[in-house]
N, CA and C of each residue as an Amber inpcrd file, in Angstrom:
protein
   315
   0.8400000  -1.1800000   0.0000000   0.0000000   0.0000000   0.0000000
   0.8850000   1.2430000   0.0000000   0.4350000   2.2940000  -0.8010000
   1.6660000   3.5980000  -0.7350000   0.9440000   4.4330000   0.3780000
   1.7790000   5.0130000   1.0010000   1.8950000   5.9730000   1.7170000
   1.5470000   7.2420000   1.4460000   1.0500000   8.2150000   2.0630000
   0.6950000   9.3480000   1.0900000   2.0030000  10.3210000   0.7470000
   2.9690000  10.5690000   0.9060000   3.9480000  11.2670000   0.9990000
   4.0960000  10.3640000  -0.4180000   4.1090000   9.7180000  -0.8000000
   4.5540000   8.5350000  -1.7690000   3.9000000   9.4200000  -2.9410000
   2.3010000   9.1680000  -2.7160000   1.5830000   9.7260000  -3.5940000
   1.6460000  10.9270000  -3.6150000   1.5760000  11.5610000  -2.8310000
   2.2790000  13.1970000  -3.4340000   3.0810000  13.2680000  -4.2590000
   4.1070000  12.6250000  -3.6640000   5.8870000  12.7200000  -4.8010000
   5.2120000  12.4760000  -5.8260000   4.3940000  11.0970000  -6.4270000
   4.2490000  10.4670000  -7.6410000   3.1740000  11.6590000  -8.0680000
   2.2610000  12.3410000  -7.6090000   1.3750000  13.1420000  -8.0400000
   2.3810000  14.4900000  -8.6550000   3.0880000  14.6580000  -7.7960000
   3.9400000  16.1200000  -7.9550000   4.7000000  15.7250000  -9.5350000
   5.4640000  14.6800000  -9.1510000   6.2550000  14.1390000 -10.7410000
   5.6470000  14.1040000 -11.9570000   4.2210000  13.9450000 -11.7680000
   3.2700000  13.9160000 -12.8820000   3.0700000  15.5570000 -12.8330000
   2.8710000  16.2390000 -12.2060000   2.4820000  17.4400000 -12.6900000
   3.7640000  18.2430000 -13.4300000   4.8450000  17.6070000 -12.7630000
   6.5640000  18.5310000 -13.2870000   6.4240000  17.9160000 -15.0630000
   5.7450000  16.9530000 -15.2570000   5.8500000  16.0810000 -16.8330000
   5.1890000  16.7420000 -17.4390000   4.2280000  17.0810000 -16.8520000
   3.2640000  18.1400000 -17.6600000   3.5840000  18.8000000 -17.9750000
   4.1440000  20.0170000 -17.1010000   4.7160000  21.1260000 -17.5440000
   5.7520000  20.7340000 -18.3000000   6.6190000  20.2440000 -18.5080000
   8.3520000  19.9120000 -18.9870000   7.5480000  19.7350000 -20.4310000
   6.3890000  18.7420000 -20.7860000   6.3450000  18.2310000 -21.6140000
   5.7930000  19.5170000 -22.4300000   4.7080000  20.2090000 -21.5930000
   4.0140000  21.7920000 -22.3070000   4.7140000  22.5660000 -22.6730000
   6.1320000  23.5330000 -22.1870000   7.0450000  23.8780000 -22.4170000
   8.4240000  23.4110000 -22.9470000   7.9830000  22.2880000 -23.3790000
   9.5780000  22.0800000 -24.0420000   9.8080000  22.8370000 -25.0540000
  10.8760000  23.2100000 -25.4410000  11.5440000  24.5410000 -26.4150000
  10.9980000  25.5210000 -26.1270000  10.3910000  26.0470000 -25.0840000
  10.0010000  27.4480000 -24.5170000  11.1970000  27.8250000 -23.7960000
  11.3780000  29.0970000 -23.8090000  12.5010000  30.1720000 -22.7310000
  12.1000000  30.1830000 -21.9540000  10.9430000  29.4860000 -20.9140000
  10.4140000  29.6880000 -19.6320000  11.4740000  29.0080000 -18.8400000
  11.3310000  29.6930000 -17.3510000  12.1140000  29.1810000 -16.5700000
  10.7810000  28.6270000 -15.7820000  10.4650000  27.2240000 -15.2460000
   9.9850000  27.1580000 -14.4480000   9.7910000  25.9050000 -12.5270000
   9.6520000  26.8160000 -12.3240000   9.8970000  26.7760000 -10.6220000
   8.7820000  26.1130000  -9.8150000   9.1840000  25.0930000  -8.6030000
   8.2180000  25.1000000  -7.4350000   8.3320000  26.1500000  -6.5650000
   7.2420000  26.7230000  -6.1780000   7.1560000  27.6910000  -5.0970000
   7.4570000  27.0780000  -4.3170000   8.2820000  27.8320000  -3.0840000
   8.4330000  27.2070000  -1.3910000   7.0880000  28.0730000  -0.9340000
   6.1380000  27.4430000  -0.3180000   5.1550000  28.1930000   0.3580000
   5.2010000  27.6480000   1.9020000   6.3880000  27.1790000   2.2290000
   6.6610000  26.8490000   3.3470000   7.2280000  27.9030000   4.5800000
   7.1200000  29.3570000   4.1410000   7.2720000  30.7020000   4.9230000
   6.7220000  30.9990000   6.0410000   7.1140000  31.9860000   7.1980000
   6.3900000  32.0910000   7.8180000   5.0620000  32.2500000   7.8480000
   4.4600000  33.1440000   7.0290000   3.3020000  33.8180000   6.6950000
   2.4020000  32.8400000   6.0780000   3.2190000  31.4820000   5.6180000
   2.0950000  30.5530000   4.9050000   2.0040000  29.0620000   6.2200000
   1.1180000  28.4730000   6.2190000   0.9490000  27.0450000   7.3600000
   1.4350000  25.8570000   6.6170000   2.3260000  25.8140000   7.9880000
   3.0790000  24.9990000   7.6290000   2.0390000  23.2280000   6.8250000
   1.0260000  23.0040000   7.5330000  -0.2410000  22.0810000   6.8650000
  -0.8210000  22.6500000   5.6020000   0.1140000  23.5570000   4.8340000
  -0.7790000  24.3070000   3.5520000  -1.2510000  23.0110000   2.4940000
  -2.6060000  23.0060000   1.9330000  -2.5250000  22.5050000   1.2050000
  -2.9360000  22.5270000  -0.6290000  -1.8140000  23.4670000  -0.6800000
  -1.2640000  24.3360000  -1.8250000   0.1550000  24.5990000  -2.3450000
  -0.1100000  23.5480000  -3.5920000   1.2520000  24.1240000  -4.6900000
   0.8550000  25.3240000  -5.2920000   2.2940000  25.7670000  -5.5140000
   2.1940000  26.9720000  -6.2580000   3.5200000  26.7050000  -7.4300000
   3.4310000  26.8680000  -8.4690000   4.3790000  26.8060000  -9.4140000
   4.2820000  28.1070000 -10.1970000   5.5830000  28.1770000 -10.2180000
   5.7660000  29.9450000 -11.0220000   6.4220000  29.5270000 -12.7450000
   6.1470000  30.1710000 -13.4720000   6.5880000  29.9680000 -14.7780000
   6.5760000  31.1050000 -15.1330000   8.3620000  31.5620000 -15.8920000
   9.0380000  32.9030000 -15.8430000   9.3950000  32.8270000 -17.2500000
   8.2660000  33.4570000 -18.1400000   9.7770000  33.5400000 -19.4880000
   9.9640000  34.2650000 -19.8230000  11.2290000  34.4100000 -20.5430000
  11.9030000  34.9500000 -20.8420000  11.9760000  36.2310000 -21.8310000
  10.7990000  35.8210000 -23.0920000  10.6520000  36.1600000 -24.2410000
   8.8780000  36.0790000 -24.1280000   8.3740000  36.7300000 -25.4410000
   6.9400000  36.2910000 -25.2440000   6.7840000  34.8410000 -25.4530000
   5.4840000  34.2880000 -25.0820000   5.2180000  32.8310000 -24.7930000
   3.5360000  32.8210000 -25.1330000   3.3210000  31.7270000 -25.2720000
   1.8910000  31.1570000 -25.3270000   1.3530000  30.7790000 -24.6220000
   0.4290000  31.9420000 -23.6650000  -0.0600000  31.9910000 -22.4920000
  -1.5850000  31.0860000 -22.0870000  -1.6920000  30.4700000 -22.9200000
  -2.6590000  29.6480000 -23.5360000  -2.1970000  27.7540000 -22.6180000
  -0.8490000  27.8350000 -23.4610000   0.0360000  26.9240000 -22.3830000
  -0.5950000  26.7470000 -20.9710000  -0.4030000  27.5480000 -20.1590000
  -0.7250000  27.8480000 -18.8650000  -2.4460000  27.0610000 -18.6090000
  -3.5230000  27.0960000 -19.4350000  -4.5730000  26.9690000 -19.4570000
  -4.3610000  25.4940000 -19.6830000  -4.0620000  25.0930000 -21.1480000
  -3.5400000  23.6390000 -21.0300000  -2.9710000  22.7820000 -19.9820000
  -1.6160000  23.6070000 -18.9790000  -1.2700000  22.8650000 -18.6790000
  -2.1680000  22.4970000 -17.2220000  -3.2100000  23.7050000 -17.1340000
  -3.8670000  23.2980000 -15.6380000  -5.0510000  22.2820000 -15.3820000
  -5.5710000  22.7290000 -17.4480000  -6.7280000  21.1240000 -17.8590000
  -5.7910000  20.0180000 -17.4730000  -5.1710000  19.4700000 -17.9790000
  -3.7830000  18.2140000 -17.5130000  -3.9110000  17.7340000 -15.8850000
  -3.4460000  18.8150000 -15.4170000  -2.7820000  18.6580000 -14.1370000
  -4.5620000  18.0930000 -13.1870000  -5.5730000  18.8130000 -13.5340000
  -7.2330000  18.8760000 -13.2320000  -7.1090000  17.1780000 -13.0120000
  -6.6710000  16.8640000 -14.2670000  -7.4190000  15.4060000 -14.9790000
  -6.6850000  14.4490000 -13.8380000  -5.3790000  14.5700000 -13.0670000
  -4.8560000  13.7700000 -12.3080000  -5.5440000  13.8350000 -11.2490000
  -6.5310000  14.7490000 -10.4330000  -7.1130000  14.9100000  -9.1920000
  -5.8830000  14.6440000  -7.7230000  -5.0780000  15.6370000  -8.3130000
  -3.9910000  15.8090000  -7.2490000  -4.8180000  16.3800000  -5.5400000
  -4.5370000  15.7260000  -4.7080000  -5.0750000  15.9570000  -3.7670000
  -5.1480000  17.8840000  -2.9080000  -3.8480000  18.4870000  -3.6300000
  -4.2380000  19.6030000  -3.3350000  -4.2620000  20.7400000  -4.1270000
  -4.3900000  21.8780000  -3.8330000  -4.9340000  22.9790000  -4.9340000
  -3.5790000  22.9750000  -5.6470000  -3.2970000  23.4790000  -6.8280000
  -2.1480000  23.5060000  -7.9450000  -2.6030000  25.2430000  -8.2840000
  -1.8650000  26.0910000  -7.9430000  -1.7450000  27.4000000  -8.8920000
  -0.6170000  27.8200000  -9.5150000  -0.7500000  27.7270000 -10.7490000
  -0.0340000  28.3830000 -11.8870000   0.1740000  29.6530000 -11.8360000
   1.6740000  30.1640000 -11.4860000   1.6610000  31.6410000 -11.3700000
   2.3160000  32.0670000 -12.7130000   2.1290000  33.1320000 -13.7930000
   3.1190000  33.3240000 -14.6350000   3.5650000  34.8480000 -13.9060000
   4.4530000  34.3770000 -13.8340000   5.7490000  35.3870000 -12.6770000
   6.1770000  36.3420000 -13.9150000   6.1840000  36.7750000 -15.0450000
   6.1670000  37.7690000 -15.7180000   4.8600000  38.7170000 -15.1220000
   3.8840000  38.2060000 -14.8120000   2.6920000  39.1520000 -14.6960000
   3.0850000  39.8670000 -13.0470000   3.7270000  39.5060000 -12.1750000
   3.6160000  40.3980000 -11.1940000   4.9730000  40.9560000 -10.4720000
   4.8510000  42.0350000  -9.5740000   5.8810000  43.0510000  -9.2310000
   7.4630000  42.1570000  -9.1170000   8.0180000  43.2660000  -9.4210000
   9.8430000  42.0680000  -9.3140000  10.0810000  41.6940000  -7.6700000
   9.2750000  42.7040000  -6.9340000   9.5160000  42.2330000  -5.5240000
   8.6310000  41.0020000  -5.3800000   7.8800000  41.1550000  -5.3960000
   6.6310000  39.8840000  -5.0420000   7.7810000  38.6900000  -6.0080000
   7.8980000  38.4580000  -7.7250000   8.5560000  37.6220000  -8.0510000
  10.1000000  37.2580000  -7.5800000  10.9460000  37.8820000  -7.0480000
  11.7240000  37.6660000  -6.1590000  11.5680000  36.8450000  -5.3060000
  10.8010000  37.4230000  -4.2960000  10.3920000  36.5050000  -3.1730000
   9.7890000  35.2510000  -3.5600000   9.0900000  35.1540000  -4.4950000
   8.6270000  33.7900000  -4.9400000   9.7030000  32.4510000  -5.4570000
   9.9020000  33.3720000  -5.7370000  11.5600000  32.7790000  -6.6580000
  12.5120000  32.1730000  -5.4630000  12.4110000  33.0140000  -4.5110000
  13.9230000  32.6960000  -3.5970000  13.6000000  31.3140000  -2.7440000
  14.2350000  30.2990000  -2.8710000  14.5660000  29.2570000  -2.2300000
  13.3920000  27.7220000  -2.8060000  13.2490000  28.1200000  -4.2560000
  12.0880000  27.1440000  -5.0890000  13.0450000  26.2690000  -5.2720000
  12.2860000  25.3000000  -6.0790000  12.6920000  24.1250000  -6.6420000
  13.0230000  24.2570000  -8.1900000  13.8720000  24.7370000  -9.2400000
  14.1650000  24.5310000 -10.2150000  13.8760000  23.1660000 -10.6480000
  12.4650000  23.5890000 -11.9820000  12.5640000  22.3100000 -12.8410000
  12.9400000  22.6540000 -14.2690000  12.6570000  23.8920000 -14.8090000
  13.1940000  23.9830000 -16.1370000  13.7970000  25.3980000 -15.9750000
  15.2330000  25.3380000 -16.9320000  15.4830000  26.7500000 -16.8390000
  15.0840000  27.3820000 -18.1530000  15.6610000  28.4890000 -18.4700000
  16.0330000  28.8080000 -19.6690000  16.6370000  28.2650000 -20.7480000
  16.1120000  28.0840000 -21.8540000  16.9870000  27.3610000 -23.4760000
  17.9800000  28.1170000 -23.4100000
């Protein structure tokens, strides 16, 4: 029987495929949020993934990739941030201490 920590990982890996697979040959850089901050609980049960590119992109992507991610019924909320759309401070802070899954081409 798996464990749920198990199924997270395996849920999370499926959602990183998604994206990798939606953006391949895109200039996006994209990131797991740490929402593990003071200000957020530590029991959150919320990903946040930021996707940064570089150049213009097909923001459409983003919509695709959240139908996808829907269809797995990951046990907790999934938000797609595109970190071009908000302040360099706010994306900073989002940015600082993530999980790199794709960088830049």
């Amino acid at each position: 029987m798996s464990t749920p920590y198990f199924l997270y990982e395996e849920q999370l890996q499926q959602i990183k495929a998604i994206l990798l697979e939606t953006f391949a040959g895109e200039d996006v850089k994209i990131i797991l949020i740490n929402l593990d901050k003071p200000r957020y609980s530590r029991n959150s049960m919320e990903i946040a993934i930021g996707v940064l590119p570089r150049s213009p992109y097909n923001r459409k992507k983003l919509i695709y990739s959240m139908e996808k991610i829907e269809e797995i019924k990951f046990s907790y909320t999934v938000d797609l941030i595109d970190l071009s759309r908000v302040s360099e401070s706010l994306r900073a802070h989002l940015l600082e201490g993530g999980d790199l899954w794709k960088d830049w081409e």
